[in-house]
C-alpha positions as CSV (number, residue, x, y, z in Angstrom):
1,X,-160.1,63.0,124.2
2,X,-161.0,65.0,121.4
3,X,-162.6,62.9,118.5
4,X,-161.2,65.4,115.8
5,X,-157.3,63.9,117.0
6,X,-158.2,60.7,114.9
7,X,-159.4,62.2,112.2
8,X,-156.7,62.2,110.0
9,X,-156.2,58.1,110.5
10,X,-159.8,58.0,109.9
11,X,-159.1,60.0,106.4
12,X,-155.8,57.9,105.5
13,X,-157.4,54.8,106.0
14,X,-160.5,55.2,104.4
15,X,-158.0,56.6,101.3
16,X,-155.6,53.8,101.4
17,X,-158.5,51.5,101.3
18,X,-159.9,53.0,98.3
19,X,-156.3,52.4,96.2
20,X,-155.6,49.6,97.7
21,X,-158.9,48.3,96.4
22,X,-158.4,49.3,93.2
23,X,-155.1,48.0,93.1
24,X,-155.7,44.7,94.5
25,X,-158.7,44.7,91.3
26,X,-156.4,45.6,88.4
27,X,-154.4,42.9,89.8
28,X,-157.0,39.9,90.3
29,X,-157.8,40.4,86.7
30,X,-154.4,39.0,86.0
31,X,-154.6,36.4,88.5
32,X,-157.5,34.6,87.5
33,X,-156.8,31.0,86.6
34,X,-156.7,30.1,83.0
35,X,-158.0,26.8,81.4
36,X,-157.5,26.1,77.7
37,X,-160.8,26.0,75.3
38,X,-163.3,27.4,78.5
39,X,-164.6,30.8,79.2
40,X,-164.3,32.1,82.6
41,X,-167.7,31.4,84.2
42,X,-169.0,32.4,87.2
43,X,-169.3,28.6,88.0
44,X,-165.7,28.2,87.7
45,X,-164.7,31.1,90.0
46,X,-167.4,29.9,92.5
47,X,-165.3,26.6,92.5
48,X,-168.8,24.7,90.7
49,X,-167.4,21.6,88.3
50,X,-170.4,21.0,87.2
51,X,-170.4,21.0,83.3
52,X,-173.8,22.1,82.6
53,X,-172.6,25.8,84.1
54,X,-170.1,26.0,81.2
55,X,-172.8,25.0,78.8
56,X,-175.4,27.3,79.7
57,X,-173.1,30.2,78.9
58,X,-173.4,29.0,75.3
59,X,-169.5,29.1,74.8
60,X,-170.0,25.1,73.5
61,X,-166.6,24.1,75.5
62,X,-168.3,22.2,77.9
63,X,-166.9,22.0,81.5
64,X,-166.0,18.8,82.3
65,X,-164.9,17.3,79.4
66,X,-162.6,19.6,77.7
67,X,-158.5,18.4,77.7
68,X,-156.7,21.2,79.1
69,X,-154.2,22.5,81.5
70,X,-154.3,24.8,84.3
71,X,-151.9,27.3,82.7
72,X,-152.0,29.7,86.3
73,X,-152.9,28.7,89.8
74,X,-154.3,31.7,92.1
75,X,-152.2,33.2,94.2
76,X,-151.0,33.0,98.1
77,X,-152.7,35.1,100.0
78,X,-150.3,37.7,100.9
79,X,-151.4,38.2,104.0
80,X,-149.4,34.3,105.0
81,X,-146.5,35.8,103.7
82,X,-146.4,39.0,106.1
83,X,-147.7,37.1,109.1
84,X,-147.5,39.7,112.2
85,X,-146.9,43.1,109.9
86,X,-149.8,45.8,109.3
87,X,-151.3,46.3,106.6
88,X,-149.4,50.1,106.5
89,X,-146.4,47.6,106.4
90,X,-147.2,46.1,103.9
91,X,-148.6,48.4,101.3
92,X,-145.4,49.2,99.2
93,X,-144.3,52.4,99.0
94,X,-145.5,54.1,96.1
95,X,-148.8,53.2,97.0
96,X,-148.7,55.1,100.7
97,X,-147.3,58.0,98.8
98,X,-150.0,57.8,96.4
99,X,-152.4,57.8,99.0
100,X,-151.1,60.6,101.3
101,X,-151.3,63.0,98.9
102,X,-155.0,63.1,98.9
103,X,-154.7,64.6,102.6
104,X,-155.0,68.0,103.5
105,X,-152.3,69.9,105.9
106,X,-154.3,69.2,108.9
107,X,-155.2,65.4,108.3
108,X,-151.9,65.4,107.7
109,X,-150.4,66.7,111.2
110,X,-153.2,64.8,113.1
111,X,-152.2,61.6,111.3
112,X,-148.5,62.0,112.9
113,X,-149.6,62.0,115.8
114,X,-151.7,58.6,116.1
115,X,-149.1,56.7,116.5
116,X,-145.3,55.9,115.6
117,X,-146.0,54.0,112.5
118,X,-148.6,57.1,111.4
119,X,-146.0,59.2,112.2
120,X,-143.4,57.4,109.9
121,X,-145.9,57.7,106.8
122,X,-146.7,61.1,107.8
123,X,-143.5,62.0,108.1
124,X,-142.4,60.9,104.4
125,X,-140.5,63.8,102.2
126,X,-142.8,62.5,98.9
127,X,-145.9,63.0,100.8
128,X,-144.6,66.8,101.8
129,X,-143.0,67.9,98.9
130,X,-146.2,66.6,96.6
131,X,-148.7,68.7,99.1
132,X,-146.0,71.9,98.9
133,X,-146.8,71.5,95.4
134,X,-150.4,71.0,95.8
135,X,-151.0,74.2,98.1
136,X,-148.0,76.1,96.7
137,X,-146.3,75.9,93.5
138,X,-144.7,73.5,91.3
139,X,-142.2,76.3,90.1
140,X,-139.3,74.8,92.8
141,X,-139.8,71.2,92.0
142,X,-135.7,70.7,91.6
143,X,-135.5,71.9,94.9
144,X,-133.8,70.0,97.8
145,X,-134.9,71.7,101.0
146,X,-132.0,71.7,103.6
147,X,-134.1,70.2,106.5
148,X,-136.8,68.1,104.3
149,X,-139.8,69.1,102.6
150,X,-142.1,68.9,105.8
151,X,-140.0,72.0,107.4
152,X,-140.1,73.9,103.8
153,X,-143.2,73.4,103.7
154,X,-144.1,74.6,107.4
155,X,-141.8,77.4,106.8
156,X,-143.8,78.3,103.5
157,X,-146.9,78.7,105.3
158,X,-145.6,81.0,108.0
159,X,-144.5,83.8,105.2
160,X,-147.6,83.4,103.5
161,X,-150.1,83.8,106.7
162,X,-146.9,86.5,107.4
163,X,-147.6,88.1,103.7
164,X,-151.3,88.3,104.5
165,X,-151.3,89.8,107.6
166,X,-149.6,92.9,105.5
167,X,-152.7,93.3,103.5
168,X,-155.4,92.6,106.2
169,X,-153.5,95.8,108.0
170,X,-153.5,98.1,105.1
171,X,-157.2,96.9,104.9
172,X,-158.1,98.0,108.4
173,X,-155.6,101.0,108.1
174,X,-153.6,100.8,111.6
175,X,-150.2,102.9,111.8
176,X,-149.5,100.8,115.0
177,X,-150.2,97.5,113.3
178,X,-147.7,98.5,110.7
179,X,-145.5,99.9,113.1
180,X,-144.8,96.6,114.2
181,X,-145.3,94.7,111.2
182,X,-141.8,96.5,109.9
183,X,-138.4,95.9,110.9
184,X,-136.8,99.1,112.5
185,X,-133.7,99.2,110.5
186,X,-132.3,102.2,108.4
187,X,-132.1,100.0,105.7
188,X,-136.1,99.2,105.0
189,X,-137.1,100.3,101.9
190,X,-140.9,100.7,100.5
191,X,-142.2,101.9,96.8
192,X,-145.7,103.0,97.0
193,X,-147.9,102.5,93.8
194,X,-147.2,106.6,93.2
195,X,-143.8,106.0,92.2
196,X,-143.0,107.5,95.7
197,X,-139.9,105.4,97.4
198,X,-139.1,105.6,101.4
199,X,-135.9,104.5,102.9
200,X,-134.9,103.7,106.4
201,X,-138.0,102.9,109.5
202,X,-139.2,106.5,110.3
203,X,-140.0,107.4,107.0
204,X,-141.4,104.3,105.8
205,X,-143.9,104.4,108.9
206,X,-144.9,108.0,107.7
207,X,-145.6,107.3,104.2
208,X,-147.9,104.5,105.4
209,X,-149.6,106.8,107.9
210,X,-150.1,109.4,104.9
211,X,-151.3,106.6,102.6
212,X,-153.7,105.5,104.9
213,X,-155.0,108.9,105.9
214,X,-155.9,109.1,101.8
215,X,-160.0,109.1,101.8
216,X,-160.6,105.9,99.5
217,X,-162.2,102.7,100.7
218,X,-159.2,99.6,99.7
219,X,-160.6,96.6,98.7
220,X,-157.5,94.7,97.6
221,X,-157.1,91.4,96.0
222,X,-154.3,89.0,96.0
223,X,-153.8,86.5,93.5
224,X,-150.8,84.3,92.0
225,X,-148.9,84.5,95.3
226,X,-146.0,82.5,95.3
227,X,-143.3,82.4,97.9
228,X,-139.7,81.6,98.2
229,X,-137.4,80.8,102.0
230,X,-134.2,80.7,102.9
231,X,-132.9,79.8,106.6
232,X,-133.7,84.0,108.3
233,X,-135.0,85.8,104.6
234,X,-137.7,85.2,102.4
235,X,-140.1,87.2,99.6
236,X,-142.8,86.8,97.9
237,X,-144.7,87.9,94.6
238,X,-148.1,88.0,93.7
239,X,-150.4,90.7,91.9
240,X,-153.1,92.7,93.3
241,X,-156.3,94.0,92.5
242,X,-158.2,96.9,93.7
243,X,-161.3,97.6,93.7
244,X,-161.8,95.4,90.5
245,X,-160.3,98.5,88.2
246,X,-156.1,98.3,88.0
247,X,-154.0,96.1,88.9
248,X,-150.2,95.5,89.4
249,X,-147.5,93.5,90.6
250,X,-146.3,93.5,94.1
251,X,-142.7,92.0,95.9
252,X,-142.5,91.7,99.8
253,X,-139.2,90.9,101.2
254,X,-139.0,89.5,104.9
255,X,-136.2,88.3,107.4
256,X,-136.5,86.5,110.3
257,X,-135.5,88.1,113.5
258,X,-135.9,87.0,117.4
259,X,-138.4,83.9,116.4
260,X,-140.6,86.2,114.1
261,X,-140.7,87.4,110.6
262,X,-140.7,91.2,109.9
263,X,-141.0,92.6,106.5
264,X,-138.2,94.8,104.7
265,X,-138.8,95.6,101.5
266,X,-142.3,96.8,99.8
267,X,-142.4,97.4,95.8
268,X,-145.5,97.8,93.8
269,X,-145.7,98.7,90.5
270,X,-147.7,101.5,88.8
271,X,-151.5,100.8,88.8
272,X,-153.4,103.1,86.4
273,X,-157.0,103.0,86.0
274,X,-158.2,104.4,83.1
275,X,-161.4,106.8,83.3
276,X,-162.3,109.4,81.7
277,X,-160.0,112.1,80.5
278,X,-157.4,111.4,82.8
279,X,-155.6,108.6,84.5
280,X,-155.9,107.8,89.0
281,X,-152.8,106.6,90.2
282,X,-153.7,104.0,93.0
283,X,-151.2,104.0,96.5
284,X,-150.1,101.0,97.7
């Protein structure tokens, strides 16, 4: 089997046993028992009664014979009182959570499918919706996905590979690529940089074939892109760059037809790059 399968347990564990660890520190420090009049020496915690230990530390309590009370005894081991459960089941919540979120989206499917209580932790709408945020945006934290953040999520990541895929074609410049990229509906719509605007499949495929027939090396650059789905339509936003001298803002709009996205609506804005005496308007 392949090794890379356990590889997101590996990574949870070896995460929950760092905050666990630091958790179960924070917490000793309140724990440790406390005796009236005497520092807390190493002798002490060792379980050593001797009372030259306490006097060496030159506190001048003096182990043995100081009057005090024990004012806290440490602890039952938790472990007695969760005899038979995992330690997954016995981490509370918040602190699974906590730990999940340091996993990437592929530790994160692998971990769900080690086993059934991996696939319970893994399958937790915190640890989904605080990744969605993590990869994504935190602009639709008052959401409340319809089927869970897990499926928002996985949805989100289809119309953003989707949302690349436009660029890489206009990159490589293939008509048959965007041929099938597009729905074929008379009601596709796409605004060119130029100010030029095509409606309905035929001549939205033709302004694309004339735009990519223009003699200019494209070397775009998408940044800020953020995405919002709904159950068969979806868009996106982002700004682009090209060629490091104009920029502009750019809206796809996609639906979801026979198991596949297709894109329907194209707008970007003006992109002037000043130069000279005059101004280059840059399709797109």
């Amino acid at each position: 089997m392949d090794i890379s399968f356990f590889s997101g347990a590996v990574t949870f564990f070896c995460v929950v046993s760092a905050v666990v660890a630091a958790f179960l520190t924070r917490r000793s420090k309140k724990s440790v028992p406390k005796i009236a009049g005497i520092c807390e020496t190493t002798a002490f915690l060792n379980g050593d009664s001797s009372s030259s230990n306490c006097k060496n530390c030159g506190c001048g309590s003096g182990f043995g014979g100081v009057e005090g009370e024990m004012v806290e005894k440490v602890p039952v081991n938790v472990a007695e009182k969760h005899t038979g459960n995992s330690m997954m089941e016995q981490l509370v919540p918040e602190i699974t959570t906590h730990a999940l979120s340091y996993l990437d989206y592929p530790s994160l499917c692998r971990l769900s499918m080690t086993n059934s209580l991996m696939r319970k932790a893994a399958n937790d709408d915190n640890a989904w919706k605080a990744l969605y945020h993590k990869d994504f945006t935190l602009e639709q934290d008052s959401l409340t996905p319809i089927n869970g953040w897990k499926a928002y999520y996985a949805a989100t990541r289809a119309i953003m590979n989707v949302n690349a895929d436009f660029f890489n074609i206009i990159k490589e410049r293939s008509v048959p690529a965007m041929e099938r990229f597009w729905l074929n509906a008379d009601y596709v719509k796409c605004f060119h940089a130029s100010g030029e605007y095509f409606t309905g499949y035929n001549a939205v495929i033709g302004s694309w074939q004339l735009a990519f027939n223009w003699e200019q090396n494209v070397d775009l650059e998408i940044r800020d892109v953020k995405a919002r789905v709904m159950t068969d339509s979806a868009w996106v936003t982002m700004k682009a760059l090209l060629n490091n001298m104009g920029s502009g803002n750019v809206t796809n709009v996609f639906e979801f037809h026979n198991g596949r996205w297709y894109m329907v609506h194209h707008h970007c804005s003006v992109m002037l790059i000043h130069g000279g005496a005059g101004q280059q308007v840059v399709q797109g």
